[in-house]
C-alpha distance (Angstrom), angle and dihedral (degrees) to the residues before:
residue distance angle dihedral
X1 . . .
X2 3.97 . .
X3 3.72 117.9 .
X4 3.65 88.6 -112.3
X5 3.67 95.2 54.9
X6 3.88 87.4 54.1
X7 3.69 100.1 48.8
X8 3.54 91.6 48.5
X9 4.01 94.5 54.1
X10 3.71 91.0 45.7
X11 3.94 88.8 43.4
X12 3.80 88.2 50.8
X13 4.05 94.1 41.3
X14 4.36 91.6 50.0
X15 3.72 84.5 55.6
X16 3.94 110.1 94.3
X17 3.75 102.1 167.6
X18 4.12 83.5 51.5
X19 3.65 93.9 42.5
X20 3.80 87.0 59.0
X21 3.78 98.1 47.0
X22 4.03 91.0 53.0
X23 4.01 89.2 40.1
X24 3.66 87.3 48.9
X25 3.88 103.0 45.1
X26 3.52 99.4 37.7
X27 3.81 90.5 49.7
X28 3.59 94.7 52.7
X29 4.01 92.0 55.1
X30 3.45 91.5 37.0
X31 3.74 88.9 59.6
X32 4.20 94.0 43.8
X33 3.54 87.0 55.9
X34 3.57 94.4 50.7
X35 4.22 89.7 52.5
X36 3.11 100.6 45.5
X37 3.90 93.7 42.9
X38 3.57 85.7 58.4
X39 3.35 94.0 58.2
X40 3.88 93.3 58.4
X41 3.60 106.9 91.2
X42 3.99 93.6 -172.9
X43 3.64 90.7 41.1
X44 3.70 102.0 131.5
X45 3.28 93.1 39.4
X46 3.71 93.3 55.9
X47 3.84 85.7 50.8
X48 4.13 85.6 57.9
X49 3.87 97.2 54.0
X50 3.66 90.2 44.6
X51 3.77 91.5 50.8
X52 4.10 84.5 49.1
X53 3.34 94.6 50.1
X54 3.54 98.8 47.5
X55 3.95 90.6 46.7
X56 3.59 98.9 59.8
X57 3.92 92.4 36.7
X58 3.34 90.6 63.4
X59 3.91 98.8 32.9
X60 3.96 80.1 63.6
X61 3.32 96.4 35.1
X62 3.56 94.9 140.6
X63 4.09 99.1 53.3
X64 4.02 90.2 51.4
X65 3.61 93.6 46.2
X66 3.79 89.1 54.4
X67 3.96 89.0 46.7
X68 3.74 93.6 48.8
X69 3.90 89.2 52.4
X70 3.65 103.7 52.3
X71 3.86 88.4 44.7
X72 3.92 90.7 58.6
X73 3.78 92.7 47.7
X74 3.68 90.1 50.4
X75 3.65 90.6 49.2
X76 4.15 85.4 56.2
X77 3.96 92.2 -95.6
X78 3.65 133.4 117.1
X79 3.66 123.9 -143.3
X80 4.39 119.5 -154.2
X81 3.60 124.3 -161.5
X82 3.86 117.7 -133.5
X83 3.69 124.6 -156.8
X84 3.43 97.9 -171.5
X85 4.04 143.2 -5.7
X86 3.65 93.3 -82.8
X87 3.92 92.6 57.7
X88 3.83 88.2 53.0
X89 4.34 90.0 49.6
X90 4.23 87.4 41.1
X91 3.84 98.2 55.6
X92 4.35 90.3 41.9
X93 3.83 83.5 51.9
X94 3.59 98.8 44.0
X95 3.78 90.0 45.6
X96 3.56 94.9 47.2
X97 3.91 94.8 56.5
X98 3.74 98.8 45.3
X99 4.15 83.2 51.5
X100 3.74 88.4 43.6
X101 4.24 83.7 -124.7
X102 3.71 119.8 173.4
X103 4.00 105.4 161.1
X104 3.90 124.0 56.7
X105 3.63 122.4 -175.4
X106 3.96 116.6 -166.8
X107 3.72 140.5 176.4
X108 3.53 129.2 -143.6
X109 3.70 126.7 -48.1
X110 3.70 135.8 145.0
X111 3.59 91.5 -151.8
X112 3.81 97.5 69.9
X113 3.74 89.4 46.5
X114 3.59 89.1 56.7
X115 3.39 95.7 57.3
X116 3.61 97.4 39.0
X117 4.35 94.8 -122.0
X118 3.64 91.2 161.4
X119 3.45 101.3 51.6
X120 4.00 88.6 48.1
X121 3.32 91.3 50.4
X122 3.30 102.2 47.9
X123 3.92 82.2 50.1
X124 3.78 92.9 72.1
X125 4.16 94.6 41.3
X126 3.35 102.7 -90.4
X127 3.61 125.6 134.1
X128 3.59 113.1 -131.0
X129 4.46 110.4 -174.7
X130 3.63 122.8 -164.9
X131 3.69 110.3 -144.1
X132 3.84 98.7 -174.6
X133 4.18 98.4 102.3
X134 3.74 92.6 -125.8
X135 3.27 102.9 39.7
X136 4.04 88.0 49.0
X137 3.52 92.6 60.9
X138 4.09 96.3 40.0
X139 4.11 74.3 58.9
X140 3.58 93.2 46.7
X141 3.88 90.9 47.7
X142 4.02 94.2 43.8
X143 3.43 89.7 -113.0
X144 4.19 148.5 146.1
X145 3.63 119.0 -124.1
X146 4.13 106.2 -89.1
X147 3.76 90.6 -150.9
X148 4.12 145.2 11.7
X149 3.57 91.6 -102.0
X150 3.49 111.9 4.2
X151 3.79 95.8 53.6
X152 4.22 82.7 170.9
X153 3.47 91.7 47.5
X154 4.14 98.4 121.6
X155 4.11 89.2 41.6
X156 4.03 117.9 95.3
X157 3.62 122.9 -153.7
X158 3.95 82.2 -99.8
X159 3.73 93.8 62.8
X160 3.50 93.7 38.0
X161 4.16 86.8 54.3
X162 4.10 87.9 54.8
X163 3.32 97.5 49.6
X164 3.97 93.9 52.7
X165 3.48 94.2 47.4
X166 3.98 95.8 49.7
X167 4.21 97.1 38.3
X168 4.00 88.4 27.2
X169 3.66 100.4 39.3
X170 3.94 89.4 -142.2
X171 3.38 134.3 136.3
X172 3.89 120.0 -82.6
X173 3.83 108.9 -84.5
X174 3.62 122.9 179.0
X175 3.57 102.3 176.1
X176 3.14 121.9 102.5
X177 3.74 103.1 -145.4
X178 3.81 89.2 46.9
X179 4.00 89.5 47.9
X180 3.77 93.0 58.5
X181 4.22 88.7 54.4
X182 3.14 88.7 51.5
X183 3.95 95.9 55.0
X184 3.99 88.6 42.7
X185 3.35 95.4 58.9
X186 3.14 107.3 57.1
X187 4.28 93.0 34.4
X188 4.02 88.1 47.7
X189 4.21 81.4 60.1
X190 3.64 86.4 45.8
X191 4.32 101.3 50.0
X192 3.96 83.9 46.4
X193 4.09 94.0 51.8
X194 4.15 95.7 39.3
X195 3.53 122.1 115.0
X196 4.30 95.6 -168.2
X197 3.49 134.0 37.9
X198 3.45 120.1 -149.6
X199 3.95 126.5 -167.3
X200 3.64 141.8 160.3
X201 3.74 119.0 -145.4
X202 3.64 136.1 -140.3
X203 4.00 102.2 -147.3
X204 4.11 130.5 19.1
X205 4.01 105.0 -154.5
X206 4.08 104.0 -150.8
X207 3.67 93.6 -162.4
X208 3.82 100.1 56.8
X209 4.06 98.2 22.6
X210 4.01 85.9 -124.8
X211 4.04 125.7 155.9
X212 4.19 105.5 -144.2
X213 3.97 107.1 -157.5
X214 3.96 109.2 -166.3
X215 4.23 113.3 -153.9
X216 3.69 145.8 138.1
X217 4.00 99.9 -159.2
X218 4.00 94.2 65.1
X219 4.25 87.3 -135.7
X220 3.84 81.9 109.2
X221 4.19 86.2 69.1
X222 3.67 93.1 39.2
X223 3.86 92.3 53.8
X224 3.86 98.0 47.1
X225 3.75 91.1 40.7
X226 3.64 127.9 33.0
X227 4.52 89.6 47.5
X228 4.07 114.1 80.2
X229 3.76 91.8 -119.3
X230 4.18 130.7 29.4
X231 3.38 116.4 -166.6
X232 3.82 116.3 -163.6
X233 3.84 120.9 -150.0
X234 3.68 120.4 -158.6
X235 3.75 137.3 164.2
X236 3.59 102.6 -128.4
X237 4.01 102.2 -115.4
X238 4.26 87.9 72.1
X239 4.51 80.9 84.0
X240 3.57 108.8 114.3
X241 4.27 117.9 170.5
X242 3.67 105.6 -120.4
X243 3.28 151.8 22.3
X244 3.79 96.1 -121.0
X245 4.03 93.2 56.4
X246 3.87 80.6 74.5
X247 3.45 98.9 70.1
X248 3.89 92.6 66.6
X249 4.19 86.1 42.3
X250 3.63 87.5 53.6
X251 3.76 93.9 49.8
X252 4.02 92.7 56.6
X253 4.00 107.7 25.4
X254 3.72 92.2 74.5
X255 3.54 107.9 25.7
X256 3.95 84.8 54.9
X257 4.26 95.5 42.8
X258 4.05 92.6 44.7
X259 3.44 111.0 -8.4
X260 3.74 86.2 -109.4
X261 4.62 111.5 147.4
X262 3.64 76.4 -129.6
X263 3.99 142.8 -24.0
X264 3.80 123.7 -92.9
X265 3.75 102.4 -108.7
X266 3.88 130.3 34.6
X267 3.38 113.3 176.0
X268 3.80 132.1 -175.3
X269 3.68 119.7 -162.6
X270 3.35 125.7 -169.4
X271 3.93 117.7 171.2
X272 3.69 136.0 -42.4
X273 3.31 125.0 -49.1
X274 3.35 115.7 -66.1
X275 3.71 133.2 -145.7
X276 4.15 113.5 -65.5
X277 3.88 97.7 18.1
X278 3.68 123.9 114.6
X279 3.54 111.3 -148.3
X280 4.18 129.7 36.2
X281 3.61 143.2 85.4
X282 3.93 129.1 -69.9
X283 3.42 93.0 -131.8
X284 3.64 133.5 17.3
X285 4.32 130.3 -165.6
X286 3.63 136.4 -177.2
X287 3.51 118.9 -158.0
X288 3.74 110.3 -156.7
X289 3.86 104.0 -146.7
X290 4.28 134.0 -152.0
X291 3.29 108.1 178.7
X292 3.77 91.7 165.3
X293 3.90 93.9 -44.3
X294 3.69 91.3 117.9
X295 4.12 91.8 60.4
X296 4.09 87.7 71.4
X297 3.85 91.3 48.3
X298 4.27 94.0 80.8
X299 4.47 87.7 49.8
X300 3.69 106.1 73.8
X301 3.41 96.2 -162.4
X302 3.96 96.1 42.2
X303 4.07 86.5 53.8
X304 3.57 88.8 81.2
X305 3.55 96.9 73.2
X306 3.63 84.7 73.6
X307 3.33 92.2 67.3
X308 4.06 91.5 76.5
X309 3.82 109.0 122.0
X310 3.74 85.9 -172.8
X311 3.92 100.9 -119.2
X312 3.89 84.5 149.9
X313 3.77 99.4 -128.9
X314 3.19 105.3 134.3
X315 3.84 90.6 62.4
X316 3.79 96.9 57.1
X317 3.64 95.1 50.3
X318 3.79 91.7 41.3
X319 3.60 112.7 109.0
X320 4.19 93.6 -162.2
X321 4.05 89.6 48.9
X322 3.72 87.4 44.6
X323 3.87 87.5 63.2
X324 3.50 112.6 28.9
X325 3.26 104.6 35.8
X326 4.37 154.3 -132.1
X327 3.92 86.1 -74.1
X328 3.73 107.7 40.2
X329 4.33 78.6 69.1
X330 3.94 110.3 100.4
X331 3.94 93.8 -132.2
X332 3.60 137.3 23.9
X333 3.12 99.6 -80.0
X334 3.73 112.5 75.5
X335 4.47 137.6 179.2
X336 3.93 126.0 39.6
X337 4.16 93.4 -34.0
X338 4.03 93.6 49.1
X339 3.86 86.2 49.6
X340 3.96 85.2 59.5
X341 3.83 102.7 35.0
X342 3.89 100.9 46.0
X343 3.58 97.9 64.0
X344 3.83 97.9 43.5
X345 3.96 90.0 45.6
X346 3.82 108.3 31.0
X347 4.14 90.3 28.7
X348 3.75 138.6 -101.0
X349 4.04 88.0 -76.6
X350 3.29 103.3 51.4
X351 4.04 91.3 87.9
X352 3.90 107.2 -17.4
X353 3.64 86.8 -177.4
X354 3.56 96.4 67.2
X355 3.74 110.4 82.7
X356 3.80 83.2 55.6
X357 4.28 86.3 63.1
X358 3.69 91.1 100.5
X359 3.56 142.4 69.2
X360 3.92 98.5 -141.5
X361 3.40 94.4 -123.7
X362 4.35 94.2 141.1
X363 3.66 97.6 -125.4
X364 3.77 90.3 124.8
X365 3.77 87.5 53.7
X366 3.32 99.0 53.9
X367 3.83 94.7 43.8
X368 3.43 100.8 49.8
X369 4.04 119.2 105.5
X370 3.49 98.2 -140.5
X371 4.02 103.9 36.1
X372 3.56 95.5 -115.3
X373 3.98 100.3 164.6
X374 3.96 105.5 -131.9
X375 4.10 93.7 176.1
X376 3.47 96.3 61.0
X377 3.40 94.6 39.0
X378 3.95 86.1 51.6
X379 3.61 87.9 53.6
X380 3.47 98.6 61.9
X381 3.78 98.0 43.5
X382 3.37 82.6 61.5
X383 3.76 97.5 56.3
X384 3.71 89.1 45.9
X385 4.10 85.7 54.3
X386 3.70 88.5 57.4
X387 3.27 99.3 42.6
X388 3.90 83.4 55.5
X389 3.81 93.5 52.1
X390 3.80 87.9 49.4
X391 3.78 95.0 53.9
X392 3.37 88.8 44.0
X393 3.15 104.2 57.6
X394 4.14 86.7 39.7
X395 3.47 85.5 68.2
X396 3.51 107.3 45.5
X397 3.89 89.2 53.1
X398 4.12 83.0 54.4
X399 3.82 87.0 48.3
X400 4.08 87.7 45.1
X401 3.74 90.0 48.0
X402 4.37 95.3 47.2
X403 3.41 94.1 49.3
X404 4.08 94.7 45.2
X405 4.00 79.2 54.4
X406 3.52 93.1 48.4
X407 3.70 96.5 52.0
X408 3.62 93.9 47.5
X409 4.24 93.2 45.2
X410 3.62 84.6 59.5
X411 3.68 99.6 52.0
X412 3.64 102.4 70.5
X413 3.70 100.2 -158.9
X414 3.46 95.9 46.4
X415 3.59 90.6 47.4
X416 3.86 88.9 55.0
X417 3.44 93.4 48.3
X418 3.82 91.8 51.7
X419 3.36 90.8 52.6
């Protein structure tokens, strides 16, 4: 475990007001999960299909990928494949000039954080908005999503109230209701002056070439509507084959993120805007992204942790995430499925302490909508750390030993004497 990953568990852990809000939160999504679970009769086997679906989607990952593109570009779209982060923040820049862009709105996605878009853009003087309420004060606060889907998670409505009135310059609110006018005010100004839209999106159909955006705030429609162009970024495991696989998606995703029947908004776009309807972008990208996913593809028991649809359930049941902490996580990408997709994206030495961030105890397994099974996969991340260490440590005595020979070669009489 780094030093850094230590101080920021204790940091987290010597915190009471903190430990309180994650206690708190988690508990209370923990708990709607758990309700409206219950109330699933076919639950498990819900979480079956979805785990057979996702299997062979990503077993043929490469057919449905191919399907989902020349569906968009019949629909009028155009869909880029990224390599890396810095492909994503290279085709937004590049797109932005030649349209003479200077304001992006987005909504929510992990993906961009992942690859840092923001930050890049705002690099090469762009501004770049998030339009998701927690994630626009996180932005406002110079700060990393705390949580999958409750990025604000660790904030009260005290925080939130300072960080308004120092980035805002308005007047100290505390209520709630009065703090979310505030924040649509001046983001409503913001959707109507953008010249990009960017989303994420929680499901790729290959059959019908559609992007399916899962909210509740409705900025997720604003952003890939009201701006000439959306661009939607992806990693490339979100492909599932058809249209009707999303009915048993829809059935978990939300009951298992917020114990919601189903989110607010489900949107399926499909194109520009086409001739005769009102509302919708001119032009309209996905960019397909790697970012390392294609390492897991060769391991087919590692696979699985594409699967995630990101509902976030393992962190509220997790007991470890529960006490240390969104931000004590190296990555953005925190609880029981950052501990597993960190070190097979970012690399074993990015944090080697991380797959040891868990006690094993399964909740995560159990939890998880599509039965992807985080403890074993835990377990052998941690062999491969140790196996790591070992080699390591092979190769430093080899290093030890060379040089020791090196010094001695080039001392004459002590080479004569050794021999």
């Amino acid at each position: 475990m780094s030093v850094e990953f230590d101080e920021k568990i204790h940091s987290t852990l010597a915190d009471a007001n903190l430990q309180l809000a994650i206690y708190t939160s988690t508990a209370r999504l923990k708990q709607g999960r758990i309700d409206s679970v219950g109330a699933l009769p076919d639950y498990q086997d819900l979480r079956s299909q979805a785990n057979a679906l996702k299997k062979h989607a990503i077993d043929n990952l490469d057919y449905y990928l191919e399907q989902f593109e020349r569906n968009v570009e019949a629909h009028g779209g155009k869909v880029v494949y990224c390599r890396e982060g810095k492909d994503v923040a290279d085709f937004v820049l590049a797109l932005a000039k030649q349209r003479g862009a200077r304001l992006i709105v987005k909504s929510k996605s992990m993906t961009t954080e992942e690859v840092d878009l923001n930050e890049r853009l705002e690099h090469h003087g762009l501004e770049s908005v998030e339009t998701d309420l927690g994630e626009y004060i996180l932005q406002l606060a110079h700060e990393k999503p705390y949580h999958i889907v409750a990025p604000a998670l660790h904030k009260t409505r005290y925080d939130v109230a300072e960080i308004f009135t120092e980035r805002l310059h308005v007047p100290n609110e505390v209520v709630i209701e009065k703090q979310t006018a505030i924040a649509r005010g001046v983001l409503r100004e913001k959707f109507l002056a953008a010249d990009i839209g960017i989303s994420g999106a929680n499901f790729l159909v290959a059959d019908s070439g559609a992007v399916v955006i899962i909210e509740n705030e409705g900025n997720a429609r604003l952003t890939t509507s009201a701006p000439k162009v959306h661009i939607a970024i992806a990693g490339i495991e979100k492909v599932i084959p058809r249209a009707q696989d999303l009915a048993v998606f829809l059935k978990l995703l939300a009951r298992s993120a917020t114990g919601q029947l189903l989110s607010v908004y489900t949107s399926f776009l499909s194109g520009p805007r086409r001739a005769g309807e009102v509302d919708g972008p001119d032009e309209f990208y996905v960019l397909l992204v790697d970012n390392g996913r294609t390492k897991l593809l060769p391991n087919s028991e590692r696979r699985q942790s594409l699967y995630c649809i990101r509902c976030g359930a393992c962190l509220n049941t997790c007991p470890v995430y529960r006490r240390i902490g969104g931000h004590s996580f190296p990555w953005v990408y925190s609880g029981p499925i950052g501990a597993i997709l960190t070190p097979q994206f970012m690399g074993m030495t990015h944090e080697p302490g991380l797959p040891f961030a868990s006690s094993l105890c399964g909740a995560c397994g159990e939890v998880c909508p599509v039965k992807i099974d985080i403890p074993k996969i835990l377990l052998e991340l941690r062999h491969d750390v140790k196996e790591v260490e070992t080699r390591e440590k092979k190769n430093w005595l080899e290093k030890l030993a060379f040089r020791a020979f090196a010094w001695v070669a080039t001392h004459p009489r002590l080479f004569e004497m050794a021999g």
